[in-house]
DSSP file (Angstrom, degrees, kcal/mol; ACC not computed):
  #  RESIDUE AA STRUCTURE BP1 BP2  ACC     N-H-->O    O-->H-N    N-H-->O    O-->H-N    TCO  KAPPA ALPHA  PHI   PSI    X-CA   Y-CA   Z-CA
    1    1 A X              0   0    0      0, 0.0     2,-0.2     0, 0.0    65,-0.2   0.000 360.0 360.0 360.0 126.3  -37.3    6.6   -0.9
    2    2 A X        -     0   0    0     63,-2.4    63,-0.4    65,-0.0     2,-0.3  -0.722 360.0-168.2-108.9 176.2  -39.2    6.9   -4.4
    3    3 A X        +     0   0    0     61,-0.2     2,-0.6    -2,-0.2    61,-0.3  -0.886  13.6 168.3-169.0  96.4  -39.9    3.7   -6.2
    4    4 A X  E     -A   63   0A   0     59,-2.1    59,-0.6    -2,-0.3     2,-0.3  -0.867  24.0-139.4-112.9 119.7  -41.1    4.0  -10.1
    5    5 A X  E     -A   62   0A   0     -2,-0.6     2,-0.2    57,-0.2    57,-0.2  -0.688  19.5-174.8 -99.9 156.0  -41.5    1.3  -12.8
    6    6 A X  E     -A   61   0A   0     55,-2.3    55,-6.2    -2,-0.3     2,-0.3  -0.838  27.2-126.8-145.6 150.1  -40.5    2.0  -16.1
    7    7 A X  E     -A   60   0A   0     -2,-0.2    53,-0.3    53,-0.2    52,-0.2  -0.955  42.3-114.7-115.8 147.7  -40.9   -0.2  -19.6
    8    8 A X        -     0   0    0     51,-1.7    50,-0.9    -2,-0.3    74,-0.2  -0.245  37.5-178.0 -93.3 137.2  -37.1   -0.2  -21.1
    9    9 A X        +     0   0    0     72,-1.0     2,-0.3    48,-0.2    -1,-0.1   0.022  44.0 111.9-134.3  22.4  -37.5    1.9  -24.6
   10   10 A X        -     0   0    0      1,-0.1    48,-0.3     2,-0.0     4,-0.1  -0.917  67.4-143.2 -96.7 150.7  -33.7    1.5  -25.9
   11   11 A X  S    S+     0   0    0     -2,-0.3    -1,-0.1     2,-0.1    46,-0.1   0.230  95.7  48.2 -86.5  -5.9  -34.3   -0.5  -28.6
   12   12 A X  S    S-     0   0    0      1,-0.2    -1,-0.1    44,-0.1     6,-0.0   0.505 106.2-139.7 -94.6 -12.3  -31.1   -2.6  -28.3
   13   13 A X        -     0   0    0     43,-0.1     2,-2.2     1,-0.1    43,-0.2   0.125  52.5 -21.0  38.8-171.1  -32.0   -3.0  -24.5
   14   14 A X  S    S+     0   0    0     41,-4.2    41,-0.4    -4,-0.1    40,-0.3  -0.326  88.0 140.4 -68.0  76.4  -29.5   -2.8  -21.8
   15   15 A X    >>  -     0   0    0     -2,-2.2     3,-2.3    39,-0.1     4,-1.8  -0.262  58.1 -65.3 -98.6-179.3  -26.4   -3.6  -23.5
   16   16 A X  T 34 S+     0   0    0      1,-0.3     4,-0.4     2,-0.2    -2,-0.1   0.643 127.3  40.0 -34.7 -36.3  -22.4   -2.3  -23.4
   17   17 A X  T 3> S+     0   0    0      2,-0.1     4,-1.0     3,-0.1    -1,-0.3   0.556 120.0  44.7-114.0  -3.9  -22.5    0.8  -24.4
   18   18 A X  H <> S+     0   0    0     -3,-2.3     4,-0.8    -5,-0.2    -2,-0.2   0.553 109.1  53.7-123.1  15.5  -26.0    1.9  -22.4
   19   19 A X  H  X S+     0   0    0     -4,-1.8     4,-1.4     2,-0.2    -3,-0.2   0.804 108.0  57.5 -78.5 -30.0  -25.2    0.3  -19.1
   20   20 A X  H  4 S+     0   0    0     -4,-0.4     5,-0.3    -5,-0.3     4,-0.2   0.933 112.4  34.1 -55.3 -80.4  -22.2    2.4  -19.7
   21   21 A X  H >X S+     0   0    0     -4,-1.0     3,-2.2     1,-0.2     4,-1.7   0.910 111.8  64.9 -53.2 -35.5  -24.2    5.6  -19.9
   22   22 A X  H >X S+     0   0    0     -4,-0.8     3,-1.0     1,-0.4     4,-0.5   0.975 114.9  36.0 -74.3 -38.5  -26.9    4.3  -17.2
   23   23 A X  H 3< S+     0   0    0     -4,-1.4    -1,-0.4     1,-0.3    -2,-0.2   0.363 104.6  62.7 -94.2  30.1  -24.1    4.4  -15.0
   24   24 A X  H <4 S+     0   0    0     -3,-2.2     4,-0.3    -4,-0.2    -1,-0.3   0.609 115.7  33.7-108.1 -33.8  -22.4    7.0  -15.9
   25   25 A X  H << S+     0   0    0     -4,-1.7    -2,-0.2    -3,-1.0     3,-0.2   0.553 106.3  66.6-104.5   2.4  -25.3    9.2  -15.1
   26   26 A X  S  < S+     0   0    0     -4,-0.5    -1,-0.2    18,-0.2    -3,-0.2   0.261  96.2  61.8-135.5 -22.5  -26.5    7.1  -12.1
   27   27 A X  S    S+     0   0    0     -5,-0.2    -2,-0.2     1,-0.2    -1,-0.1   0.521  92.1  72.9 -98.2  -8.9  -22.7    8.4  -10.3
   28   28 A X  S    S+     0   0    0     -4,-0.3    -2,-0.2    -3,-0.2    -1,-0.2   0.846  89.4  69.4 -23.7 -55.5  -24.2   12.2  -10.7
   29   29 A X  S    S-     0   0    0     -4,-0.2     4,-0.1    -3,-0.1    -3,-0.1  -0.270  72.6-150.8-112.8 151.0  -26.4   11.5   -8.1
   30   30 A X  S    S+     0   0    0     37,-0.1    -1,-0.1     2,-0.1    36,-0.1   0.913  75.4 103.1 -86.3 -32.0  -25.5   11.0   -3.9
   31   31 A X  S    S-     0   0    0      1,-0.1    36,-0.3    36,-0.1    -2,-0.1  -0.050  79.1-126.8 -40.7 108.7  -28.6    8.8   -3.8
   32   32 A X  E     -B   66   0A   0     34,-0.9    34,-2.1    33,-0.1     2,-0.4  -0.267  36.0-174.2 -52.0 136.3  -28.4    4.9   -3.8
   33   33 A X  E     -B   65   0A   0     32,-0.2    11,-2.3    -7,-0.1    12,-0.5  -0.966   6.8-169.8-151.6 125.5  -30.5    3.8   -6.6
   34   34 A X  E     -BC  64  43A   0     30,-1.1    30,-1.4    -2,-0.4     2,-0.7  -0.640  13.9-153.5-113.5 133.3  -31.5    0.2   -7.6
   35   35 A X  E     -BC  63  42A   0      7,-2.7     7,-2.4    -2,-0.3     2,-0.6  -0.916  13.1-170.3-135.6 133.0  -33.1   -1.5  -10.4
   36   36 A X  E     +BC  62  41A   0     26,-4.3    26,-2.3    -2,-0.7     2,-0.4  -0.803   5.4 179.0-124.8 149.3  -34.8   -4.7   -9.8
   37   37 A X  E >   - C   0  40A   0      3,-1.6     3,-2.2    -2,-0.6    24,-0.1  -0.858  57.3 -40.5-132.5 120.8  -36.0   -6.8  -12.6
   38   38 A X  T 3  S-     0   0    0     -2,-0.4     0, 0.0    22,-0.4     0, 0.0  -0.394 125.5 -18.4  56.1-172.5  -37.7  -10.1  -12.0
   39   39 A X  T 3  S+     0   0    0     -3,-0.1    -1,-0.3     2,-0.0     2,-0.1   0.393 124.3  82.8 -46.4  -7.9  -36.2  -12.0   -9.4
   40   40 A X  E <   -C   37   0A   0     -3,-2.2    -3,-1.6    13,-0.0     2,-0.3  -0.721  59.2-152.1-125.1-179.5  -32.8   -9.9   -9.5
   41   41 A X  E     -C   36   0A   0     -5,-0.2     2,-0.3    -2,-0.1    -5,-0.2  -0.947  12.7-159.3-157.3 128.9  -31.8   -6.7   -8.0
   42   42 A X  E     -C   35   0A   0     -7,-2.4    -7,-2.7    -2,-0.3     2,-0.3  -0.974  20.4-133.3-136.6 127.3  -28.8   -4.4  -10.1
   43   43 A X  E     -C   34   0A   0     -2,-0.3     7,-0.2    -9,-0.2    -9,-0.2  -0.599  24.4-147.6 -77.4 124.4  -26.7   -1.6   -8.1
   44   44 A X  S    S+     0   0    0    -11,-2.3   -18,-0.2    -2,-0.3    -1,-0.2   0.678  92.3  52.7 -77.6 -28.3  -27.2    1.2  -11.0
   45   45 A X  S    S+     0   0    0    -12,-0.5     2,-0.7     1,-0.2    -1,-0.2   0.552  92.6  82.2 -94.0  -0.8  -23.8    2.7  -10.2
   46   46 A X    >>  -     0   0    0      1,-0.1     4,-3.2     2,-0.0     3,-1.7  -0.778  69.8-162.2-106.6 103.6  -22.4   -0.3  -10.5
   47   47 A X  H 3> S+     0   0    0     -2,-0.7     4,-1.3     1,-0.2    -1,-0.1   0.718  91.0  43.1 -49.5 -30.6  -21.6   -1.2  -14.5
   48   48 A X  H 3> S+     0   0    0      1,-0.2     4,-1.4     2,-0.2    -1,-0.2   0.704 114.5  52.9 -97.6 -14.6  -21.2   -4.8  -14.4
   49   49 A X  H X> S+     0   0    0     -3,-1.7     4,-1.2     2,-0.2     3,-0.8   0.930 111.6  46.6 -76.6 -35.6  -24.1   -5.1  -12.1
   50   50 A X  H 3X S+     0   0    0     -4,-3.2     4,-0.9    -7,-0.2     5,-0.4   0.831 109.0  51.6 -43.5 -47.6  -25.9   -3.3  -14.4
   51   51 A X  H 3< S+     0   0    0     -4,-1.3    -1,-0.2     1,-0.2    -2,-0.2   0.636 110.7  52.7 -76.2 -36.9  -24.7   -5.5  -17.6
   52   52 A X  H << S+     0   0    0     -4,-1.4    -1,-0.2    -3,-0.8    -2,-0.2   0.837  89.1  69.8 -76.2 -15.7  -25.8   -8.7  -15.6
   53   53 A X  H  < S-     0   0    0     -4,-1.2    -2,-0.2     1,-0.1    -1,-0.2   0.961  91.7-162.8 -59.3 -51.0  -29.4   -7.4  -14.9
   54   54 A X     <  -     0   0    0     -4,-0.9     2,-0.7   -40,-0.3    -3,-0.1   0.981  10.7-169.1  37.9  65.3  -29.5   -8.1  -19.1
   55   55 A X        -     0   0    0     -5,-0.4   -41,-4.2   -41,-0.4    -1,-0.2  -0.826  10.2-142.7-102.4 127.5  -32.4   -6.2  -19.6
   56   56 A X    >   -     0   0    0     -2,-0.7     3,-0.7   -43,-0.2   -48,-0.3  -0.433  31.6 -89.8-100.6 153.2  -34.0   -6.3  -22.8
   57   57 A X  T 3  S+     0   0    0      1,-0.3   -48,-0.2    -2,-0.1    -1,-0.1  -0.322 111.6  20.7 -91.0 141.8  -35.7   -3.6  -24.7
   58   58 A X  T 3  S+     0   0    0    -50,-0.9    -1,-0.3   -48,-0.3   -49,-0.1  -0.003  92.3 122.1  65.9 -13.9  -39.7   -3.5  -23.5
   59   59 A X    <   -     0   0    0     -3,-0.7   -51,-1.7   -52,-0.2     2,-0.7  -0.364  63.2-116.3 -64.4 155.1  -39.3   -5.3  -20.3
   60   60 A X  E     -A    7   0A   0    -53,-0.3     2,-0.6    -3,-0.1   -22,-0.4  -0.666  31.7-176.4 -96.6 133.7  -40.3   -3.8  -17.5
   61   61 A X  E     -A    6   0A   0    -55,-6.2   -55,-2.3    -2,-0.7     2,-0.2  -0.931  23.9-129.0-146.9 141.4  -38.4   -2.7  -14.5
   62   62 A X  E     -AB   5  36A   0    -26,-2.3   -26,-4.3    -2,-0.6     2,-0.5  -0.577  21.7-166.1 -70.1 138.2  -38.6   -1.0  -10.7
   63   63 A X  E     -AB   4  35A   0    -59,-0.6   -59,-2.1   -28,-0.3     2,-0.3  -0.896  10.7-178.9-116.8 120.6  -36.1    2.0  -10.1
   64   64 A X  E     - B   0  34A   0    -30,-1.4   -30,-1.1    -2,-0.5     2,-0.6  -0.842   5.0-165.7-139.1  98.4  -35.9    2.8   -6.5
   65   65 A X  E     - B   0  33A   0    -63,-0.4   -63,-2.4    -2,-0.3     2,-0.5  -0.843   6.7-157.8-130.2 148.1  -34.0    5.4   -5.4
   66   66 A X  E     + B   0  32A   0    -34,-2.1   -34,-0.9    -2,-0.6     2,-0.2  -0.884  38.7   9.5-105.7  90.7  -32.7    6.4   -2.1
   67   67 A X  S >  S-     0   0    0     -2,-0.5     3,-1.5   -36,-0.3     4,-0.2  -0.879  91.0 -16.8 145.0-168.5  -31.5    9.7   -0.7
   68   68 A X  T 3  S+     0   0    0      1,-0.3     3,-0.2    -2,-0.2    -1,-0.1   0.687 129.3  23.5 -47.1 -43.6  -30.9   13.1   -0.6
   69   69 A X  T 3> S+     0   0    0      1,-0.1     4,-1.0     2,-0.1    -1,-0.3  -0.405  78.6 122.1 -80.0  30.4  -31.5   13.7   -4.5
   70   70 A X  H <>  +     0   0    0     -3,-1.5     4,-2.6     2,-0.1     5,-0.2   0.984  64.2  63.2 -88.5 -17.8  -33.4   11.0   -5.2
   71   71 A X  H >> S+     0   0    0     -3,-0.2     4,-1.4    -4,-0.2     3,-0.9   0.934 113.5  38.3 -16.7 -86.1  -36.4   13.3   -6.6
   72   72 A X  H >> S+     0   0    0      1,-0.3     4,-1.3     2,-0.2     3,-0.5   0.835 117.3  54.6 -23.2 -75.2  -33.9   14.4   -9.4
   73   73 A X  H 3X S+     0   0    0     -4,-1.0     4,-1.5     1,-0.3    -1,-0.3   0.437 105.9  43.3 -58.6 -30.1  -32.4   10.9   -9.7
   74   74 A X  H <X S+     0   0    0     -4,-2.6     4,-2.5    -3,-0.9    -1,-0.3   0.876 115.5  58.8 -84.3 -41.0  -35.4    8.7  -10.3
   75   75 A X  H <X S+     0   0    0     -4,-1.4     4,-1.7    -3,-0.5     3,-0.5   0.917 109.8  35.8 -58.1 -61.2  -36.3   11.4  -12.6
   76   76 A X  H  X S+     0   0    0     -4,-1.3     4,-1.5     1,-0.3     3,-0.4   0.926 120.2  45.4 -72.7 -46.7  -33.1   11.4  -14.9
   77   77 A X  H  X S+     0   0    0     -4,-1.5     4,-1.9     1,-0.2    -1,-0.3   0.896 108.3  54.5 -88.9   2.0  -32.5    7.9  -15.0
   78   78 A X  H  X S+     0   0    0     -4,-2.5     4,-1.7    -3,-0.5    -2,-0.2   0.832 109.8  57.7 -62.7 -38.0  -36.5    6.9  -15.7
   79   79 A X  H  X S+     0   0    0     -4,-1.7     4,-1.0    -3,-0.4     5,-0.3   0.992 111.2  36.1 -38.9 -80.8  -35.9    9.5  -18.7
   80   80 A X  H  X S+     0   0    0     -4,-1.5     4,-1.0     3,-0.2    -2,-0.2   0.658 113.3  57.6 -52.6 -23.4  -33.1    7.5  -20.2
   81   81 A X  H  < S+     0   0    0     -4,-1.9   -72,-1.0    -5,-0.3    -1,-0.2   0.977 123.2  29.6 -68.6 -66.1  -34.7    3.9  -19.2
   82   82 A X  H  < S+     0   0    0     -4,-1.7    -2,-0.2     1,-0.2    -1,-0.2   0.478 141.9  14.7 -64.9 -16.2  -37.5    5.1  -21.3
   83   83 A X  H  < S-     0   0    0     -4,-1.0    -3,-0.2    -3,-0.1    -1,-0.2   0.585  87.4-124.5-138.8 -37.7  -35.9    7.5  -24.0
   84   84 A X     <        0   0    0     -4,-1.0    -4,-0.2    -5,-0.3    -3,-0.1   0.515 360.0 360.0  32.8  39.2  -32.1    6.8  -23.8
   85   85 A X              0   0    0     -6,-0.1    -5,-0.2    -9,-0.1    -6,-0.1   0.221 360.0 360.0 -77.2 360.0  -31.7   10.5  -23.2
């Protein structure tokens, strides 16, 4: 298990169309991977969990991912949190 925090650098924050992408690239990977923000906890491969987290652009949030890839996997989506690459 790796466990990184990252400060959200889309400038729209996490809205429709890059919850979309986070999970879109967050199903690449076999690794379970989690973003907890505050008090709440959003299954990254899941969009609507993603969508509820309604994370806004500079907040800060934990990425924790779990499994075989997860190297890779914190890596790519820590990019996009931070870059929206």
């Amino acid at each position: 298990m790796v466990v990184q925090k990252v400060r959200i650098g889309i400038l729209s924050g996490i809205h429709f169309r890059p919850a979309g992408r986070l999970t879109e690239l967050a199903m690449e990977f076999h690794s379970k991977i989690t973003m907890k923000s505050g008090h709440s906890s959003a299954d990254v491969k899941s969009f609507l969990s993603v969508l509820a987290a309604s994370v806004k652009f500079g907040e800060e949030v934990e990425i924790i991912c779990d499994g075989d890839d997860e190297n890779e996997a914190i890596n790519k989506i820590v990019n996009f949190l931070e870059n929206g690459e």
